[in-house]
C-alpha positions as CSV (number, residue, x, y, z in Angstrom):
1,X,-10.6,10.6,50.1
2,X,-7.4,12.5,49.3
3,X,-9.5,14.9,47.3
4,X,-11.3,16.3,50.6
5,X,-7.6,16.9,52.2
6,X,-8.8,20.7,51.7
7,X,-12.2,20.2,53.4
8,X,-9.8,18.4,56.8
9,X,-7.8,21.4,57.1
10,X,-9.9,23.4,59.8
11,X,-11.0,20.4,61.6
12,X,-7.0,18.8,62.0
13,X,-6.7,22.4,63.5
14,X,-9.6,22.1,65.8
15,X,-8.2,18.9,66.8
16,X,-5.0,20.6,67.8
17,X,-3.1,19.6,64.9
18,X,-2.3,22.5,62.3
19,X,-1.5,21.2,58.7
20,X,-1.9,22.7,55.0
21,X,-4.2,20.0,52.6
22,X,-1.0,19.1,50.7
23,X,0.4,17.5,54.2
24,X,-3.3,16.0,55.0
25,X,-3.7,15.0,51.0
26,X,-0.3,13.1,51.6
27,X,-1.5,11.4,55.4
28,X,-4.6,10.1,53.2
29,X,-2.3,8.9,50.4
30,X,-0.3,7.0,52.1
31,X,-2.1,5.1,54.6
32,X,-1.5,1.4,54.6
33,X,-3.4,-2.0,55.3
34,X,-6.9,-1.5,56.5
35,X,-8.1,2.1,56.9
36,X,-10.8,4.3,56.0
37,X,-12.3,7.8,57.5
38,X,-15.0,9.0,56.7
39,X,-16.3,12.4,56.4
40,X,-19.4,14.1,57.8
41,X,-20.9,16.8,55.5
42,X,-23.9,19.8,55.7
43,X,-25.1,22.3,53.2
44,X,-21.9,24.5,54.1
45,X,-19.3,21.5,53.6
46,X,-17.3,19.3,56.4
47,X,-18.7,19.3,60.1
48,X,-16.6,16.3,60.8
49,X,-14.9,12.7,60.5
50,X,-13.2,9.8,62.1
51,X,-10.3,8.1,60.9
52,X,-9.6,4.2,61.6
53,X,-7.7,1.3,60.9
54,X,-7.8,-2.5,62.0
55,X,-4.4,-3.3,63.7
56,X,-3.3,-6.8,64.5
57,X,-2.5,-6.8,68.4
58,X,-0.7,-9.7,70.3
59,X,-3.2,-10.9,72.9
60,X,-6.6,-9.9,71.3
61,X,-5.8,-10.6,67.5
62,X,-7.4,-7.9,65.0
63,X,-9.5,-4.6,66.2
64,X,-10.6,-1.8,64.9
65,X,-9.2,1.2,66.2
66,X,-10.2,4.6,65.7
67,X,-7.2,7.1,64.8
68,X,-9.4,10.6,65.1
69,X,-12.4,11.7,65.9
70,X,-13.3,15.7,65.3
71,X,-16.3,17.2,65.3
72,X,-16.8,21.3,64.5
73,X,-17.1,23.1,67.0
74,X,-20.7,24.7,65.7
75,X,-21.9,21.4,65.1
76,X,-21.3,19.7,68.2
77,X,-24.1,18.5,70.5
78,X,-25.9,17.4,67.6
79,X,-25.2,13.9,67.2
80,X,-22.7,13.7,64.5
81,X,-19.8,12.7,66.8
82,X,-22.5,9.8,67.8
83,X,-22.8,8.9,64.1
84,X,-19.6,9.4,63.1
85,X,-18.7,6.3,65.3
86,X,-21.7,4.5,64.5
87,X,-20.3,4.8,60.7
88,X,-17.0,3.2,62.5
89,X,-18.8,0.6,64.2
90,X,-20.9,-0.7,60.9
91,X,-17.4,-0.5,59.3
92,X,-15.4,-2.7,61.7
93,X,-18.5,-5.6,61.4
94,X,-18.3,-5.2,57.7
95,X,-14.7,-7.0,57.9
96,X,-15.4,-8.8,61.2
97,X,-13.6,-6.8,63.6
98,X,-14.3,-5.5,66.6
């Protein structure tokens, strides 16, 4: 996933968090532990992705969590946020998590 850092660039900023690919490439590198995102593509590239991780938590044990969820703003309204998180979902059960 480091390889679409470039591709993350206008939706982080969409998001409300401004960073070059190098910084983003990095972030995707060094994720620990449990982790994935995945990316939502169309003919003219990225439209979106989530980001999540499982995390180990006191009272409840292990959950997934999800990190980020952005959407382009042109794409929005047509269900790939609601995908997006189904893709989350199907990837939480894959490792028993909720």
């Amino acid at each position: 996933m480091p390889a679409d850092a470039p591709a993350l660039v206008s939706l982080f900023a969409q998001l409300g968090y401004p960073n070059g690919a190098t910084t983003i490439e990095r972030r995707l590198r060094s994720r620990e532990g449990e982790s994935a995102v995945v990316l939502a593509e169309r003919d003219e590239g990225a439209v979106g992705f989530i980001a999540m991780q499982i995390a180990e938590h006191l009272l409840t044990g292990a959950m997934a969590e999800i990190e980020a969820l952005v959407v382009d703003q042109a794409e929005r309204g047509n269900g790939t946020g609601a995908a997006l998180v189904r893709a989350a979902e199907a990837w939480a059960r894959e490792r028993g998590v909720r």
